[in-house]
N, C-alpha and C positions, 0 to 999 in steps of 0.2 A: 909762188907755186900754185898750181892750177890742182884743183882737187876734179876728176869725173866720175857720176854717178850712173848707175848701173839703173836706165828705167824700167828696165824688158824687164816685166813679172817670170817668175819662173810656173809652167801650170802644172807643175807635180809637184806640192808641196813637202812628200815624203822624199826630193833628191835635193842635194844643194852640191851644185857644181858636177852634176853628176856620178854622185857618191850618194848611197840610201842613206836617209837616216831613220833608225827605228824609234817610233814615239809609242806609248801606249795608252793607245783613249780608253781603254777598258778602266786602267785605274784613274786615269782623271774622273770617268762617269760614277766611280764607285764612290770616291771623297764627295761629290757633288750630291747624293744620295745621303752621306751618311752626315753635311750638313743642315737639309732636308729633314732629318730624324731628330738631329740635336735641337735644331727648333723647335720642334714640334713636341717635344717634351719638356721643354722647358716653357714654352704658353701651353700648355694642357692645363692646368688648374684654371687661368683666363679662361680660357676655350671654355673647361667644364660649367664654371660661373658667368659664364653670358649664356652658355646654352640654360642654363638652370633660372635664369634671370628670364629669359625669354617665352622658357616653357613654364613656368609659374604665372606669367600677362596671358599668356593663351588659354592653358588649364586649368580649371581652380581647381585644385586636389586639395585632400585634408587627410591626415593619418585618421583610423577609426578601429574600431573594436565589436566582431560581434558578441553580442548580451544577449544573457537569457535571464527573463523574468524571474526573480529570485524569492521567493517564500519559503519562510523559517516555520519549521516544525517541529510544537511545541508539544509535552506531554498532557494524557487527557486522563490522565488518575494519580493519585500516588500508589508508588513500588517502586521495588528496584529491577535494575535492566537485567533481563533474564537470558537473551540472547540479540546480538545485534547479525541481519541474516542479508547485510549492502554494504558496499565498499565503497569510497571515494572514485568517483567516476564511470561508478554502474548507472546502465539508464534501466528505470522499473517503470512497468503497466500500471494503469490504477485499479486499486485495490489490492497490488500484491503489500505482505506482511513487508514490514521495515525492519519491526523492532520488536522485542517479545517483553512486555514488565510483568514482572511475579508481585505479589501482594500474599505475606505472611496471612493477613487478618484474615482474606478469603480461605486462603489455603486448611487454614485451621477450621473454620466454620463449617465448611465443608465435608473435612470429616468427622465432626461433632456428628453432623444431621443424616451423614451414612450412615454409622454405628448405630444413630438411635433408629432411624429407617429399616435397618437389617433387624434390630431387635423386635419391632412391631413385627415383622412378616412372620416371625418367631417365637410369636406368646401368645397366641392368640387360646382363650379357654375353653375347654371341653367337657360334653357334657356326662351328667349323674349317671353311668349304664348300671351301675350298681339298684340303686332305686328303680331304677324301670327297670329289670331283669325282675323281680321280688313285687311288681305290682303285677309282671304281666302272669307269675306265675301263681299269683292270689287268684286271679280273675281265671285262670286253666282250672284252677280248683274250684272255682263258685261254680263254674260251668257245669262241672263234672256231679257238683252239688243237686245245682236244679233238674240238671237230667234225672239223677236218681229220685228225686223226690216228686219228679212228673210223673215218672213211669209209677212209683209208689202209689201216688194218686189218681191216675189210671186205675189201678187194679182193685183198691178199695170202695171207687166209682162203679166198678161194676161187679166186687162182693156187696153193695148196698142194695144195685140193683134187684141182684138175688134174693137179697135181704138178708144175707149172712154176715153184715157188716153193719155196726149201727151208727146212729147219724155224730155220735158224738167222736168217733175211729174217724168220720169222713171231715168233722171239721179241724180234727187233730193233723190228718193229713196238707189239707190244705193249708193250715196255719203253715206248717211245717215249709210247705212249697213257696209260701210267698216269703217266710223267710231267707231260702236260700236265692232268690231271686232277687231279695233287697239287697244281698250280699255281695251276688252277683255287680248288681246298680253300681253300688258303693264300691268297688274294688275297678269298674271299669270310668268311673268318675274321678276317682283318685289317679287315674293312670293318667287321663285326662288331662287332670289339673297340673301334676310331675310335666308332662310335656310341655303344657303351654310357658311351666315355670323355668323349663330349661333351654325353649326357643326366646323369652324373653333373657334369661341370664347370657345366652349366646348371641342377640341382635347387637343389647345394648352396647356392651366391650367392643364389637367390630364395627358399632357406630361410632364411638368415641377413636379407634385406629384409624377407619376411615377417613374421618375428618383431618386427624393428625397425620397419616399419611399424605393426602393431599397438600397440607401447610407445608410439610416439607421437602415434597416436590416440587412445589412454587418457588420455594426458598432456595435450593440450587439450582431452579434455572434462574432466576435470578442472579445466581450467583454466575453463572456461565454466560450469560450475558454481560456481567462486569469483568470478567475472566477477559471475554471478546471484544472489549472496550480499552481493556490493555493492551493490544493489539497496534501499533502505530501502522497502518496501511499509507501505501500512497494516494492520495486525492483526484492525484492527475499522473498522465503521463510525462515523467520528467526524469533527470539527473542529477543524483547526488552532488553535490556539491562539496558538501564539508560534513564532518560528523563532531560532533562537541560532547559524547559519552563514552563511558566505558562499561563493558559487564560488571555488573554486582554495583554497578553506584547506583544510590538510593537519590531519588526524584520525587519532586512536589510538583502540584498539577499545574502546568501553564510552564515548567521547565522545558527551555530551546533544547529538542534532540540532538536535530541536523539540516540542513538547508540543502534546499532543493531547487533546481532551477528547470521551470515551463519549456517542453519542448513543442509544442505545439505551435508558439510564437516567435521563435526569436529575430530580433533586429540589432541594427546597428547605430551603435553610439561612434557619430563624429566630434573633430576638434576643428574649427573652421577659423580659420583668423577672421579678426572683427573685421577689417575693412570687407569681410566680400560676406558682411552680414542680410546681405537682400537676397543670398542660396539660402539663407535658415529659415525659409519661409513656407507654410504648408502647402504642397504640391507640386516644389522642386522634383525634379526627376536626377536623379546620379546613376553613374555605373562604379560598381562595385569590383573592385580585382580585387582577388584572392592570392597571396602566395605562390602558388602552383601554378600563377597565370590565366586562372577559370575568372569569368564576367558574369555577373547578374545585374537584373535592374530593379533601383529600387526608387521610393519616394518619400520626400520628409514629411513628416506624420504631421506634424503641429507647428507652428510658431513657437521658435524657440526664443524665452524668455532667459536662461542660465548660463552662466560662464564657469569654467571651473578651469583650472588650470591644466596644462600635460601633462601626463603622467610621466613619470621616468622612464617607461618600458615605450614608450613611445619618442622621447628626446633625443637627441644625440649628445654624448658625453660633454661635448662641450656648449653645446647648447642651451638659451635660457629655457625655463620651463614658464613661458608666457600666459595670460589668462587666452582663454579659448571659447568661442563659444559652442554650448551642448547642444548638438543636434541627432534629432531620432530621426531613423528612416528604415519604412517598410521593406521588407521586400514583395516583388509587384509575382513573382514565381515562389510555390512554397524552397523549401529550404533541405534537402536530405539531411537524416539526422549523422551523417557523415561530417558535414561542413557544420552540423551545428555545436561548435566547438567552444563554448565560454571565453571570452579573451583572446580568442583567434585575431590577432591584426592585418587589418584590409586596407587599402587603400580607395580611397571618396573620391571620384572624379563627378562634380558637378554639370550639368547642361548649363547654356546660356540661356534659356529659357525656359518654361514651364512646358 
């Protein structure tokens, strides 16, 4: 038997024998597409791990944190807390108040030295009007004395002259006149002496208040001075941090109020793996991402000597928590106190050179 083969190509692939046949490339192209996709998710993890492998040789990143310089504020008297006037995560001026302590022992003291202060202004002594009223009206009467007994002697003066008056009437007279003129003396001497006794009995006592007033006006500003000393202010411009009291507890002096953290400076703590320990080096330059995608530039401050481990807020769940080493770095623009955020985590991308 002789088999014959048909070589003539047909050049319309969709006839055979001159009959259509319907094919559909649409759905061939679609299965080829959604082979295409099943690959490609299932090396996705490879993919992501060489890409992560790759960009870790090219990049050196480190997880980081910014920090703010943190000082504890301690009490500067004993009292207890009177009013606490900051919250966790208020930012204060310096020298606004913090913290208000009361102090019993002042308190007390204080209105000891009023009461006796109101009582000074209060007692002061007053002079004899009795006695000088009764001197002044001795001496109205000696007056009225000598007068009479001048004019008397007068007139016997010039009955002598007459001669109708004899010398013994005129020495009578005149005895008479210098008595009431001694009287006179005597009652304006006495009066005299009552005054100067009773501007001395009125200086002395308002010398002795004076003095004692002043002592105890020294002694309550004094006291308001230590009054202002209880006073916890801020030193600097910063943020609360943490607060460690409560109203009404009672505090001994060099007791931790609250902590505060420097906003004036803040920088950033990286975590750099040891092998690329020649970035912890003072004068690296890095760039800085934030969260939200914003870039700064910063530089490492110092030769970093410390390792400390990752934190957990920085690890991944399954991740070890490796030692790291501790690297500070400036920032080379200040910092808004928007982004100066405690604990805020950033992301370190290192230069390859300085």
């Amino acid at each position: 038997m002789k088999v014959h083969f048909n070589t003539k190509r047909q050049k319309d692939p969709t006839r055979d024998q001159g009959m259509k046949v319907p094919y559909a490339p649409a759905k061939r192209r679609a299965s080829k597409w959604r082979w295409y996709l099943i690959l490609l998710i299932v090396s996705s993890p490879l993919i992501y791990f060489l890409f992560k492998l790759v960009f870790s040789q090219v990049v050196i990143s480190a997880p980081g944190l910014i920090t703010l310089e943190k000082i504890s504020i301690n009490s500067s008297g004993a009292g207890y807390v009177d009013q606490i006037k900051v919250e966790v995560g208020n930012t204060v001026p310096q020298g606004h108040v913090m913290v208000k302590l009361g102090s019993p022992e002042l308190d007390e003291r204080k209105h000891v030295l009023q009461v006796e202060l109101n009582y000074l202004g209060s007692s002061l002594p007053t002079s004899d009007l009795g006695t000088e009223s009764l001197l002044r009206n001795k001496i109205e009467l000696a007056k009225k004395n000598v007068a009479y007994h001048q004019e008397k002697l007068r007139k016997v003066r010039f009955l002598f002259d007459q001669g109708a008056a004899t010398i013994a009437e005129l020495n009578q007279a005149e005895a008479a006149y210098d008595r009431a003129q001694f009287t006179l003396n005597q009652a304006q001497s006495e009066l005299s002496a009552q005054l100067e006794k009773t501007r001395r009995d009125q200086l002395q006592p308002e010398v002795q208040y004076s003095s004692r007033r002043q002592l105890i006006l020294a002694e309550l500003e004094t006291i308001k001075e230590q009054r202002k000393r209880l006073q916890q202010r801020a030193p600097f411009l910063g943020r609360i941090l943490d607060i460690f009291i409560q109203e009404g507890k009672t505090l001994s002096p060099g007791s931790p109020i609250l902590l505060m953290g420097r906003m004036d400076n803040p920088y950033i703590i990286a975590y750099l793996d040891p092998k690329y320990s020649k970035y912890a080096l003072s004068g690296y330059k890095a760039t800085i991402k934030f969260p939200d995608g914003k870039t700064l530039r910063a530089q490492v401050r110092e030769n970093s000597t410390l390792t400390r481990r990752l934190p957990s807020d920085l690890s991944s769940s399954i991740g070890d928590r490796d030692l790291m080493i501790l690297v500070k770095l400036d920032f080379l623009l200040p910092l808004s106190k928007a982004e100066s955020i405690d604990g805020l985590p950033v992301t370190v991308r290192f230069d390859f050179a300085k």
